[in-house]
C-alpha positions in Angstrom: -4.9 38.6 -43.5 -3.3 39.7 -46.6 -0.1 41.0 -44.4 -0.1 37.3 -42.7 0.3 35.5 -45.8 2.6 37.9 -47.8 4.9 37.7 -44.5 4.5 33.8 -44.6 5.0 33.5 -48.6 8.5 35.8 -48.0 9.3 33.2 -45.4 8.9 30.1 -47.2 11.1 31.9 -49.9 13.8 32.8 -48.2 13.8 29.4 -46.3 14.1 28.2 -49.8 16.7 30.6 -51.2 18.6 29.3 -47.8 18.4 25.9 -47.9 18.4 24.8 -51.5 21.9 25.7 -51.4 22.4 24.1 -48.1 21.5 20.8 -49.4 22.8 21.3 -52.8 26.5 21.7 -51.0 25.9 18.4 -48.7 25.2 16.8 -51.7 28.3 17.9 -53.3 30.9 17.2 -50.7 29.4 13.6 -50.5 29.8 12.9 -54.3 33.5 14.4 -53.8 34.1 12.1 -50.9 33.0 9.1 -53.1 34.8 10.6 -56.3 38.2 10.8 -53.6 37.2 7.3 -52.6 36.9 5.7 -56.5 39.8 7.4 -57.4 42.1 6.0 -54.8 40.6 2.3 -55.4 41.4 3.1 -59.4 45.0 3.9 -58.2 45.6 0.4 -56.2 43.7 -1.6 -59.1 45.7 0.7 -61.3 48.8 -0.8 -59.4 47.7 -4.2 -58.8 47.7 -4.5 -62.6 51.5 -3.3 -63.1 52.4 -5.8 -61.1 50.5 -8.1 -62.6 51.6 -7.7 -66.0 55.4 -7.4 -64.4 54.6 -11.0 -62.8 53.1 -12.3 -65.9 56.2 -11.1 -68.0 58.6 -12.5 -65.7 56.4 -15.7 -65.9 56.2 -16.3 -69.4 59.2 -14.7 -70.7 61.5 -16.1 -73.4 64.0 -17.1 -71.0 62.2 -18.8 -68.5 59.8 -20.8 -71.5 63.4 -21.7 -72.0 64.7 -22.9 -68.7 61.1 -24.7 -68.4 61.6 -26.2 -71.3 65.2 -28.0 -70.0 63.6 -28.8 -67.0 61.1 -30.8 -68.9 63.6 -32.5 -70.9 62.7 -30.5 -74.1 65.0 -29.5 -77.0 64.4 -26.5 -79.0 64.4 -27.8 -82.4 66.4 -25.7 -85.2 64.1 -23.6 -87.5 66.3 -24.5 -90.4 64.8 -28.4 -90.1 61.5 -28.6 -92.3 59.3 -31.1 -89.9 55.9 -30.6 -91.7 54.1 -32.9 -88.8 55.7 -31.0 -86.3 53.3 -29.4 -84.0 55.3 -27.2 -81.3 58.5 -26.1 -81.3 59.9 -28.2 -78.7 60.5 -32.2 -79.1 61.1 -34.3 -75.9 64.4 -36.2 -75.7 63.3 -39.1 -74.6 60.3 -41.3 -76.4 57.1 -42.1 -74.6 53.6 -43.2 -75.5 51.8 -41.0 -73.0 51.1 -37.4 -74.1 51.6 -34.8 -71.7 50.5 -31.0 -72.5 52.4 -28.2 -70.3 52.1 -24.8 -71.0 50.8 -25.4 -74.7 54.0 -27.8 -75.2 53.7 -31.6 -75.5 55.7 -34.7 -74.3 
């Protein structure tokens, strides 16, 4: 009896001392397959957003606020004129009574 259960104790451990790490290294290659998975989506998020901020630089750049602006009939007003009621820098040539905001800038 004593045999039987000191031959089934050293077979429980060494099914343990087996299997632990068994499970311990399943568990480890899945976590690496999701850490290869997050890092890849960081990368194309990571590059979505450089060409988002290159879009939005292009976008609202000096020079194109500019050319908007002549589209839109606006002038850029000198910075040497003191206009204390002036609100934006950018006056629209001709007068109307309706006030139009675009991009901040009104008509």
């Amino acid at each position: 009896m004593k045999r039987k259960t000191i031959f089934a104790f050293m077979y429980f451990v060494i099914f343990i001392l087996v299997s632990v790490p068994l499970l311990l290294n399943n568990k480890i290659v899945e976590l690496s397959k999701s850490n290869t998975d997050l890092t890849s989506e960081i990368l194309i998020l990571e590059r979505e957003r450089a060409f988002l901020r290159i879009e939005h630089n292009e976008t609202f750049s000096i020079s194109n606020i500019e050319k908007l602006s002549k589209s839109n009939s606006y002038v850029r007003l000198n910075i040497s004129q003191k206009i204390f009621d002036l609100e934006v820098p950018y006056k629209f040539n001709e007068i109307t009574t309706e006030k139009i905001s675009i991009l901040g800038f009104n008509k």
